[in-house]
N, C-alpha and C positions, 0 to 999 in steps of 0.2 A: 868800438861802439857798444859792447856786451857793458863796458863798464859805465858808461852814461845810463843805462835802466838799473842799473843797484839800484841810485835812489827811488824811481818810480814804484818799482818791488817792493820796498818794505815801508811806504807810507800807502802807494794802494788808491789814494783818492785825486788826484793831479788830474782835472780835465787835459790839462794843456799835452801830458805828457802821459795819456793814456790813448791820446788820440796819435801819440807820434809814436808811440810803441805799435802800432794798429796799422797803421803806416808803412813804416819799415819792414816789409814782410818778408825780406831776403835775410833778417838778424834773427837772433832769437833770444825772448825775454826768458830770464833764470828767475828766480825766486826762491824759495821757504815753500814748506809740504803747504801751507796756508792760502800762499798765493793761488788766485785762480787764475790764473792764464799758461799756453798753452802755445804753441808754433803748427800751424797746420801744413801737410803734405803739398807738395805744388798742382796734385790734380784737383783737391778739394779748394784753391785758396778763391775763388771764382762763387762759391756756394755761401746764400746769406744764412744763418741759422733760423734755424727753425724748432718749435717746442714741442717737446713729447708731451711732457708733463709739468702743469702753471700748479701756482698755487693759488690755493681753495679758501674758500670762507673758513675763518675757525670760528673757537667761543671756548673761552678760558672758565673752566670750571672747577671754584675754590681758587687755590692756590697752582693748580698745574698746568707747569708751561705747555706752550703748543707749537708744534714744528711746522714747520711751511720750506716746502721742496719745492727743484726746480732744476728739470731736465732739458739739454736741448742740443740738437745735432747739426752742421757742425760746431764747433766754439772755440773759440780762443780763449774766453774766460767770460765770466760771467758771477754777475754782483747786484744782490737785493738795495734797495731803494724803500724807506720806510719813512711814511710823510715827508716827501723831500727828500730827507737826509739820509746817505750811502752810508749801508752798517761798515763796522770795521771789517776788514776780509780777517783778523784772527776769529772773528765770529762766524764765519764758512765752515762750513765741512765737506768739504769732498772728494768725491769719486770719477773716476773715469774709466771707461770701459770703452770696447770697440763693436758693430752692429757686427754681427755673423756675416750676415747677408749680403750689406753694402760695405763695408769693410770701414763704412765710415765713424771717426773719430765721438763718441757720449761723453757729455759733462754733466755732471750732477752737481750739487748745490742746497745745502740745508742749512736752516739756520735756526736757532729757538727763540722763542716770544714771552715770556713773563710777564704777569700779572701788573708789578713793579712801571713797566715800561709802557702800559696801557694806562695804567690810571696817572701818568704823569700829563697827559693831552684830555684827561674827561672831563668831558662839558665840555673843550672846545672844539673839537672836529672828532669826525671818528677815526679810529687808528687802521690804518693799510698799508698794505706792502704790495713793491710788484719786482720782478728780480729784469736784467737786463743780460743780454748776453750778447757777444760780440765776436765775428770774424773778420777774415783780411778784407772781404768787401762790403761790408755795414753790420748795423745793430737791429738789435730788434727787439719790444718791449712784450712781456709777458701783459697779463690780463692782472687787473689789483685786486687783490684778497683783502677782506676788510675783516679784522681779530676785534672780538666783542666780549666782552666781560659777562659771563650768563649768570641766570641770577631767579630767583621764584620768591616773590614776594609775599609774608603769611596770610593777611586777611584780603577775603575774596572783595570783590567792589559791590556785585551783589549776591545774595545770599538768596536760596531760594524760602519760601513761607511757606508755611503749614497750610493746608484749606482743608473744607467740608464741601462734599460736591456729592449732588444726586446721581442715581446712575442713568448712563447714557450720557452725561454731560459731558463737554469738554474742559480739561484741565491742562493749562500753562503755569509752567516752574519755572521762573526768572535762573540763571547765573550767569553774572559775569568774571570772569575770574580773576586772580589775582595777575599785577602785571610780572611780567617776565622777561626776561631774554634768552633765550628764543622765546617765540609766543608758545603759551602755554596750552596741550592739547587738551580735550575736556572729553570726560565719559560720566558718564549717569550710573546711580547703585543704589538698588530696590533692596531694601534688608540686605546689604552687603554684597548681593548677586547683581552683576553688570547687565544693565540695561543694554538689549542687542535687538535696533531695530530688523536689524536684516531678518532676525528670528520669530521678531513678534511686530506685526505692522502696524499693530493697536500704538504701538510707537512710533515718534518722531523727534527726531534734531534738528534745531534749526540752524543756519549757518551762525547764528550768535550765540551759539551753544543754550539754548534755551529748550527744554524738552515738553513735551506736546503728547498728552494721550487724549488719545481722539475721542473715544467712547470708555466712560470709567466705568469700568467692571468690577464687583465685587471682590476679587479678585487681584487687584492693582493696589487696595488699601496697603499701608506701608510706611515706612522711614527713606527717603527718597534724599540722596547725599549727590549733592556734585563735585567729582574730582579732576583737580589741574595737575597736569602734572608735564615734567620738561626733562633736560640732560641734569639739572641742577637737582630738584625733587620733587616731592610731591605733596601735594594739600588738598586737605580735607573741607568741604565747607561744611557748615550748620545742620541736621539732617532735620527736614521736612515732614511732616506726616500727614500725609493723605488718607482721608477715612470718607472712603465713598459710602454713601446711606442709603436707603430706597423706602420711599413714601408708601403706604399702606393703600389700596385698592381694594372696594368693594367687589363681592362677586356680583351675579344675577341675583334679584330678588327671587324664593319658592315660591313655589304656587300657594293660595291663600285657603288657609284653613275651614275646617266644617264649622257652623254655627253651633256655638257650645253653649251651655246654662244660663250663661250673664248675656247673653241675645250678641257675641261679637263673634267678629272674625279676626285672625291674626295670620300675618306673613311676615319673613325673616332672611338676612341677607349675612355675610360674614364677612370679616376683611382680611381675604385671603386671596387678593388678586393685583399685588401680590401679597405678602403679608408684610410689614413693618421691621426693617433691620439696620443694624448698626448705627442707631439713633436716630432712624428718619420717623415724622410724622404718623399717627393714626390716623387711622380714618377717620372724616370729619362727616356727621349728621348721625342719625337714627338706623340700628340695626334691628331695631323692630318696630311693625305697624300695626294698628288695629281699626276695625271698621267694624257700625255697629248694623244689624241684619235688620231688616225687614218685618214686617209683623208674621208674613207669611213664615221665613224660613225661623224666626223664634221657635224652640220647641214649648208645650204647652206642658206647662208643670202647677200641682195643686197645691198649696199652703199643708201640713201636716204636723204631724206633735213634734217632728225634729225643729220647725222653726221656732216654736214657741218655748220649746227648754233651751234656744240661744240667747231669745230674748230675758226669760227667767236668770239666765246666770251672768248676763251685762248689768243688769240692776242687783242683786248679791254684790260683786265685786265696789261698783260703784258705792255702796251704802259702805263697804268694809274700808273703804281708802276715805270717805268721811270720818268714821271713827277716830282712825290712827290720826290723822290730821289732828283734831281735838287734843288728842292723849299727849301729843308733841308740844303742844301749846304751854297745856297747864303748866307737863313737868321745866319748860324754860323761864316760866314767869316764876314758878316756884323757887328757883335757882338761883334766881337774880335777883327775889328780894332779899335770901339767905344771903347774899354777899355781898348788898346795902350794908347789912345789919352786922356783918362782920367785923368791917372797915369804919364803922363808925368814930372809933376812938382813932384819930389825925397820927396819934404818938407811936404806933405801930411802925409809920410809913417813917419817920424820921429820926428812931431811934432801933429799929430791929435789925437794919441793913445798909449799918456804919460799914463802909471799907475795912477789912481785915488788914492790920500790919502798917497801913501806910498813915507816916506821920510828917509832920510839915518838916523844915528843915530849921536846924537851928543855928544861928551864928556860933556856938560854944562848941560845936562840932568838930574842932580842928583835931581832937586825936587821932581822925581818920589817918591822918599825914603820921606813918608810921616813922619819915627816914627824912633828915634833912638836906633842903638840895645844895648842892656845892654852888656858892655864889663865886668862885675866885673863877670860872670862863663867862664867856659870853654866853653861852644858852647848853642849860646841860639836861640832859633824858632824865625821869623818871619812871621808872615802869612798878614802884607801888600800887597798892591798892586804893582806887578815892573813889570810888562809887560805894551805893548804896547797898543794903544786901537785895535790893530787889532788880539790881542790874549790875551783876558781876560779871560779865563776860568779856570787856574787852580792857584796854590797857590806856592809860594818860599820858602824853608825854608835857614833862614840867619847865618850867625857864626860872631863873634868877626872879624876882620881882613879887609883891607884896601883895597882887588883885591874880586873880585864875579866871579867864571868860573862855566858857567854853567854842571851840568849834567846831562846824556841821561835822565834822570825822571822827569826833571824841574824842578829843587833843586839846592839851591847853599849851600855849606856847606865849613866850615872853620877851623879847628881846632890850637887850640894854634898860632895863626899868622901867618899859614901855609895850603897850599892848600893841602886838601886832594886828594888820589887818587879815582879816580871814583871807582863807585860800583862792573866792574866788572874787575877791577884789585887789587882791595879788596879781591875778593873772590879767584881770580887765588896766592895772595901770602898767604893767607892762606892754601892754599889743595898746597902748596908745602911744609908743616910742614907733620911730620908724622904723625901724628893722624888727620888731613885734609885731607886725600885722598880720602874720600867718600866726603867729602863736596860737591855739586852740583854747578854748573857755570852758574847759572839759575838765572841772576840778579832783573828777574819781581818777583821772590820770596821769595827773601833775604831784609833785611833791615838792619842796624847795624849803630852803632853812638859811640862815647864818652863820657864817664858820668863819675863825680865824686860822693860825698857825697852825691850830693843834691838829686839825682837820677835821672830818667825819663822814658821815654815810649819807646818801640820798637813794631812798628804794619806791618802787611805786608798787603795791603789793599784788601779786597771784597774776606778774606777767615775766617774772624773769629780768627786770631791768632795774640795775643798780649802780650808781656814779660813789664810787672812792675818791674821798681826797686826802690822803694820805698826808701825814704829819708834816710838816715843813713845807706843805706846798704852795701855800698862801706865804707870803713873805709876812716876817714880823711887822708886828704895826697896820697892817690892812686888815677890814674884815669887809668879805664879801655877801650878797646875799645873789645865794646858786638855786637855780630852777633847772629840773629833771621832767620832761612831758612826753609821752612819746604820740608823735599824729596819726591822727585819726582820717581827715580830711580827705577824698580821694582826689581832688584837683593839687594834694602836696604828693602824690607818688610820684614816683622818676619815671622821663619818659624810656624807653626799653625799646632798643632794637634787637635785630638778628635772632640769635641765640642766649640773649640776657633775658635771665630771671630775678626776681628781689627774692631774697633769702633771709633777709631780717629785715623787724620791725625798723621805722624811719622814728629815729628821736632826737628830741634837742633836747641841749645842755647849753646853759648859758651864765649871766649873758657873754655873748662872743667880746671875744679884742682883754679879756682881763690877762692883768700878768698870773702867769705860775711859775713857780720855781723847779717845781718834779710835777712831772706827767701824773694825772689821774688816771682812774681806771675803769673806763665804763664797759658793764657788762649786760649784753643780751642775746638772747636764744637766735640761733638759724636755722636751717631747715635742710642744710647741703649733706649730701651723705657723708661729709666730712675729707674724701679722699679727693687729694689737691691735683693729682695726676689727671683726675676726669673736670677739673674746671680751671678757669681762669676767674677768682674771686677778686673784686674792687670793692674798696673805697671807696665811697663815693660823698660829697658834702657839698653844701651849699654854699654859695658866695653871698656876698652883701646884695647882688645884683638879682637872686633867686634863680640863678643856672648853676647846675652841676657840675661839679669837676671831681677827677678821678686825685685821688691823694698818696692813694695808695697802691702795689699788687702785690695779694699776697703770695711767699714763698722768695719775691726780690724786696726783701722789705730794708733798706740801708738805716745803718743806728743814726744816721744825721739826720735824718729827717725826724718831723714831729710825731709822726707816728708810728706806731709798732702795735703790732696783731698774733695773740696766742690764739687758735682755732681747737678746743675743743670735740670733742663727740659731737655735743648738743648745745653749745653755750658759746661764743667765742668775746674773749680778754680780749679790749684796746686801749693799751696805754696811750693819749693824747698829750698834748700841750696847749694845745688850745681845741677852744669852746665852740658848739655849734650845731647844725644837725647833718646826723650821719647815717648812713644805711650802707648794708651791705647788697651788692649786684653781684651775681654768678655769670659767665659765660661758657658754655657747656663748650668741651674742646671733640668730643666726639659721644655719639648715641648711646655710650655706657653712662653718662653722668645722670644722676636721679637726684631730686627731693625728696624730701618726707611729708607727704599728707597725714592730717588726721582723720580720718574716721567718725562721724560722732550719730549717733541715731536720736531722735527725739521724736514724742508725741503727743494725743492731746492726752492734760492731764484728765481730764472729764470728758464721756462722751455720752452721750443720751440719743443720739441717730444711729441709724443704720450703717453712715459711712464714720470712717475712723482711717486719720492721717497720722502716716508716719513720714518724717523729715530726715533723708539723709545729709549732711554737712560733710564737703571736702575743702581742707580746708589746712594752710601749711603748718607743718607740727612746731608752733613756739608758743609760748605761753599766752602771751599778748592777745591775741585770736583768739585761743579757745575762752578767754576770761569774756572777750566780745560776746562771742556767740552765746556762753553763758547768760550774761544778763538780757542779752535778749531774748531767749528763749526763756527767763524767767518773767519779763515783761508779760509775751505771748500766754504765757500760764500754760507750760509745755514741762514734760517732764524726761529724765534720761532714761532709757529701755535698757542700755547694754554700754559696757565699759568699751573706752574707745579702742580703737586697732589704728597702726600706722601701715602703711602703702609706701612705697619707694616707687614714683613715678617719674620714669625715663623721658628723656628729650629725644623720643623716636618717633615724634610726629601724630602718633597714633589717639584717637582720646579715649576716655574713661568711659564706662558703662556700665552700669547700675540697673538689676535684674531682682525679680523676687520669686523666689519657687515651694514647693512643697505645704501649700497652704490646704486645710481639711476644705474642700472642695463640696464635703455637704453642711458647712458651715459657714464659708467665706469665697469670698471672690475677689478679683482687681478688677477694677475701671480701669488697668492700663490696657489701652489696644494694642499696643507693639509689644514684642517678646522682652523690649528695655528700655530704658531711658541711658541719654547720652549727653557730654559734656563734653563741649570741644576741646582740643589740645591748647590751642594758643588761649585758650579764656582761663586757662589754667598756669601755662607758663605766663606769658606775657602779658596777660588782663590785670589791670588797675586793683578789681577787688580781691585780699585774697583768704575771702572764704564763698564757696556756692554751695547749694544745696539743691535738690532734688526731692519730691514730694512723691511717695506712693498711696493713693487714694485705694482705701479697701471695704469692702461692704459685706456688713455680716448678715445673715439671712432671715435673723432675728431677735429682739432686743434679748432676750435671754440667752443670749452666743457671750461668752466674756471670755472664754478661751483661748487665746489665738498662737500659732507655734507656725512657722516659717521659716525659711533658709532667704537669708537679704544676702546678694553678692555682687561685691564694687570689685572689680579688674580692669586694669590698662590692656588696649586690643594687644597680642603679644607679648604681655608682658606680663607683672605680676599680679597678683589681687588676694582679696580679704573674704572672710564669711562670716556672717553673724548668725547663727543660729539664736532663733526667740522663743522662746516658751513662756509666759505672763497671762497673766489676769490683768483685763486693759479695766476692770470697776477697781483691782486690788495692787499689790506692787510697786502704789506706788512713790518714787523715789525724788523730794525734794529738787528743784536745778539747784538751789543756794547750798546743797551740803557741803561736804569736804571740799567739795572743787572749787568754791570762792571762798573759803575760811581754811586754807594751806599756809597763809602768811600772814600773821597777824602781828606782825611787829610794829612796831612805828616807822613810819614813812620817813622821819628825817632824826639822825640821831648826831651831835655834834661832840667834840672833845674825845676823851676816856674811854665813855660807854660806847663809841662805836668801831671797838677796835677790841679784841680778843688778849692782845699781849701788852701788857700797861706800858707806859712809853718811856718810863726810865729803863726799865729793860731791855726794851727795844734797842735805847740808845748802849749797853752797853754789848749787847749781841754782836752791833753795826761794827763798833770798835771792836772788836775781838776777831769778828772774822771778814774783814774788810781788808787788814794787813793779810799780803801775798805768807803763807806756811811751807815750809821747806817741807812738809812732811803730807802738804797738799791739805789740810784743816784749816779749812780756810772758806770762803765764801761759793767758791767751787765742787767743795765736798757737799758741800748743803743744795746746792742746785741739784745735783747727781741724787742723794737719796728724794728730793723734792719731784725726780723725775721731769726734771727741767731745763735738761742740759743743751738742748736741742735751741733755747733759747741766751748760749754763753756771750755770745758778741754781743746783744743788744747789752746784757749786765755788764759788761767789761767796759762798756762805754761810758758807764753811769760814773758818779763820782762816789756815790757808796752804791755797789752791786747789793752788798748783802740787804738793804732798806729795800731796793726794787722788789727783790726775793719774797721777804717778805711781808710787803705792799699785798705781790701777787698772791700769795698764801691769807692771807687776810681777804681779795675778793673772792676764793676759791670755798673758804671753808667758813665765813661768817654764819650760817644757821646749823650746819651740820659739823663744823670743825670742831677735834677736839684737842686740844692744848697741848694733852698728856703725851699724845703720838710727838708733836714737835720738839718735846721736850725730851723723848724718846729719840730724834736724833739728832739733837744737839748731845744728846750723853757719847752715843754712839761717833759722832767726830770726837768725842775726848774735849769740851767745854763746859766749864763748873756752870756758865749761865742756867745750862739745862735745872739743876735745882732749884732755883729760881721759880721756877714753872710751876713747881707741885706745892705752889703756895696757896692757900685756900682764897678764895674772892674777900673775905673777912679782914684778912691780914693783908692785903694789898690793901 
């Protein structure tokens, strides 16, 4: 008989043949340490089991499994049940022990739950366990634990609002909080300090967590925050401010005055009952009365020489203010017929105040055109001189072709013998295609050109984004026309769950679906502290269908796929293959991972009132942004106080808050009633726009105050923060928004062929060939990645079919305004390659 339960023992699940092991109670089933069963003594075989310890509700939180035990006395064996279906018994563990007391036989029983195995049944029932245990004379079912996946969702459902409230009144603060699993429990926080009705009964909570002060006391005014918080975390909502005020009250009227000279009486009242605060009303009516006396109570007073020397010196004054009147007359009539008679000769006005310098323009003019433009490509840059000498400051870019019409950017561009259309009729016949309908109409951000074979540049200026198209990558015979834009739009941002932040601007390149033969190179600014250890960084681009998908992660980037990702400091390389719009997402892997905010302060350039605003802007550190904020605060007629500072702001839940201190207190004051202002966490990680600001409203105590000098300071709750110390003259100081900081890149937007590449392309080509063949002696395409500090990127080059062009491709988008030649050539000598002399060939001779 022992040998007919082999099989039952090591499969474990056989109703038929675990009821006849069950059965059988004079045998006895063997097993593996696995096995749960068990042969009971013949005084216990009589006892049904019964449970010490069931298993309990769990709630899996993040990734970590949860164990669920199951004790029960006596037992022969005993096996979890999860939805129906009997786990495996190698997924048991247990123990067995004997009670002291009753000497009777314990089984124990654990098994673990994983995230994994939860979310395989969600959405359709909930997941439970219950365990079953079994002696010689019945079974018995334990009670079902039902495992929940916990979870704290970021935005609250409602938020509580600000109000103004008189005192004495009542005040309700809505929150509902965010959902949860488990529900999420809620506490109130007065300026940071937790609201405790038990302490102060002027409080109340209501079971829908809404909080209730009953009588508002001066006192109560505040930043009023509601926090959810669970096993999972914890969340902040929006902080509220409450500014209780109290309306102004007359006292008693005084008793009314003696009858004085002019035959009245007067009585007076003050309004100090109570007196007027924190913005509440004055008193409304008359703080003083009069009433006139009686003949009786008049005192009787005699006309004498003091009235008649007042009367004497009213008629003096009066005759002297006739006078001057006259005197003022004559000398403006006088004036004015002198300057009839001035102007009488017509010729004055139409020959004394000719324009100086400026003269018409004449068709004979063409010497301007120092340098002639190369007609052998499709469209080639000129960065000569063609302007006037009355407007030399920006640069032309030139095409093949025989007409120049200018456009709105200060560019003349030509293609094929034929006048382009300007830029933003460019952009209007594209977004009349179907898949151009998001396109943006936004032509200061767009840039686009015509390229063949040869390649060229596309940049859009003072935001960090620039499209390479490297030589060869157009195939022979095509020539494409490439648009660079990046959007603006907030209904085009990616939606964002959990822990995803956007880390770079969202840009297209297009149009999508063209062939290339070698990857371009698009480049733009991020905002990640760069260290790949603290995020999980995506790819992410658009489909024809306008949904997102991931393309990319970086760190598992495979050279077969179409794209490949270099991550600098501040800037991150993506070589593509194909066209379209792409953004970078973060997912923060733990509370160390940060961004980079900027900083930016701004104010009014002109003030002539008493109040005087300064603008703080948080706002993520890429180009793109701050060039935004730029123009707008140039629109605004706003100007910059102080050079920007960067913040490294942590995914620790906590938000930003923004404080002004150290202000000359007999000169100046805040209208801020809270000790700060505050920005939420999630409006910052996960919010659509991304830059916000914050306005400090300050009043000086008299128009002759121009002085102002303050400590401004922006920090994350826990974490790090910034300081601007100010010292300025808000009439003097002051600093352009259009300076340096939108005139940093003034190149041409689109540059095609030759000119938009550093190393001329016969060169190029013989570089490729040189160090393209594998060097026994390692001089080879390898040694130049290594001093290129490139190494880190060898397998995607090794895939290539020439490594050495990828190289540098990538050297070309790294050092186009700042590269300099000389260094390259420098290590080209250095691998031992004659090409290097080459290099220190003057632009002339090339």
């Amino acid at each position: 008989m022992p040998s007919l339960l082999g099989p039952f023992v090591r499969c474990g699940f056989g109703a038929t043949l675990l009821v006849l092991c069950l059965v059988l109670a004079g045998f006895t089933c063997t097993g593996s340490e696995h096995a749960a069963t068990a042969t009971l003594p013949a005084a216990f075989s009589d006892l049904l089991p019964h449970f010490l310890v069931e298993p309990e509700d769990e709630f899996i939180v993040k990734n970590k499994p949860v164990m669920l035990t199951c004790r029960s006395t006596p037992a022969t064996q005993i096996y979890f049940k999860c939805n129906g279906e009997w786990v495996h018994q190698d997924d048991h563990l247990i123990e067995r022990t004997v009670d002291p007391a009753t000497a009777l036989p314990i089984m124990q029983v654990t098994i673990e739950i994983t995230r994994q195995q939860v979310e395989k049944i969600f959405g359709l029932d909930e997941y439970w366990c219950q365990c079953v245990a079994w002696s010689t004379t019945g079974t018995q079912k334990s009670q079902k634990a039902y495992i929940r996946i916990a979870y704290l969702r970021k935005n609250f459902e409602e938020e509580p609002q600000g109000k103004e409230v008189a005192l004495d009144e009542e005040v309700l603060l809505r929150c509902h909080p965010p959902e949860g699993v488990p529900q999420a429990e809620v506490e109130w926080q007065r300026n940071e300090d937790v609201v405790n009705p038990e302490g102060d009964p002027n409080f109340f909570i209501t079971t829908d967590h809404n909080l209730v002060i009953k009588k508002a006391r001066l006192a109560d005014t505040g930043n009023y925050t509601c926090v959810a918080k669970n096993i999972v975390a914890r969340r902040k909502s929006t902080s509220a401010t409450v500014l209780v005020y109290v309306d102004g009250g007359w006292s008693e009227w005084s008793k009314w005055s003696a009858c004085g000279a002019d035959c009245s009486m007067w009585r007076s009242r003050e309004c100090t009952q109570p007196s007027p605060g924190t913005g509440g009303k004055d008193c409304q009516g008359l703080d003083l009365q009069s009433l006139n006396c009686t003949s009786e109570q008049c005192p009787q007073t005699v006309s004498g020489a003091e009235d008649v020397a007042l009367y004497v010196g009213m008629v003096a004054v009066a005759l002297c203010l006739t006078l001057l009147l006259i005197v003022v007359v004559l000398v403006y009539r006088r004036k004015k017929e002198g300057l009839d008679a001035d102007v009488a000769d017509s010729s004055i006005l139409t020959t004394g105040f000719q324009p100086m310098g400026i003269k018409p323009s004449k068709p004979e003019n063409s010497h301007l055109l120092t340098i002639q433009p190369d007609l052998t490509t499709t469209t080639t840059s000129y960065q000569g001189t063609l302007r006037s000498r009355h407007d030399a400051t920006g640069k032309f870019s030139m095409t093949n072709g025989p007409l120049l019409d200018p456009l709105p950017n200060g560019s003349h561009t030509l293609h094929n013998g034929k006048l382009n259309s300007d830029p933003a009729e460019f952009v209007s016949r594209l977004s009349t295609q179907s898949y151009f309908k998001t396109l943006p109409r936004d032509v200061a951000n767009t840039s686009y050109g015509t390229f063949n074979f040869l390649g060229g540049r596309l940049t859009i200026p003072n935001t960090g984004i620039s499209l390479l198209i490297p030589p060869e990558a157009i195939p022979r015979g095509k020539i494409y026309e490439i648009y660079l834009t990046v959007q603006r739009k907030e209904d085009l941002r990616l939606p964002l769950a959990g822990c995803q932040t956007l880390l770079s601007p969202v840009v297209s390149c297009g149009p999508p679906g063209v062939v290339l033969s070698r990857p371009v190179i698009l480049s733009m600014d991020h905002c990640s502290d760069a260290c790949l250890d603290n995020w999980a960084i995506r790819l992410k681009k658009q489909n024809y269908e306008g949904a997102w998908e991931d393309v990319l992660l970086m760190g598992e980037e495979l050279v077969s796929e179409p794209y490949y990702c270099q991550l600098e400091a501040e800037t991150c390389r993506l070589f593509s293959e194909q066209l379209g719009t792409l953004a970078l997402v973060g997912e923060s892997l733990h509370m160390g991972a940060a961004k980079r905010l900027r900083l930016v302060l701004f104010s009014d350039a002109y003030c002539s009132t008493l109040e005087y605003n300064i603008r703080v802007y948080c706002m993520d550190d890429t180009q793109d942004v701050f060039k935004e904020v730029m123009q707008m605060e140039r629109q605004l007629g706003g100007r910059l106080i102080d050079e920007p500072h960067v913040l490294l702001f942590k995914d620790s839940y906590h938000n930003l808050r923004l404080s002004i201190h150290d202000m000359p207190q007999a000169h100046w004051r805040s209208k801020l009633l809270a000790g700060y202002q505050e920005i939420p966490f999630y409006h910052i990680w996960n919010g659509s726009q991304r830059y916000l600001h914050c306005t400090f409203t300050l009043e000086r105590l008299s128009l002759s105050t121009c002085e102002l000098t303050c400590q401004l300071c922006v920090w994350q709750v826990e974490g790090e923060g910034q300081s601007f110390g100010l010292d300025f003259n808000i009439a003097k100081d002051t600093r352009a928004v259009d300076s340096e900081f939108l005139l940093m890149d003034t190149n041409a937007t689109a540059l095609a062929g030759p000119s938009a590449f550093q190393i001329p392309y016969l060169i190029r080509q013989k570089i490729c060939s040189s160090l393209d063949a594998p060097c026994p002696n390692g001089a080879d395409w390898r040694m130049l990645a290594q001093r290129l500090k490139l190494e880190r990127h060898m397998s995607f080059f090794a895939s290539k079919a020439s490594p050495t062009s990828v190289i540098l491709d990538l050297w070309e988008a790294q050092h186009f305004h700042s590269g300099n030649i000389n260094q390259l050539a420098t290590v080209m000598a250095d691998i031992g390659k004659q090409e290097a002399m080459i290099f220190l060939v003057s632009d002339g001779e090339c």
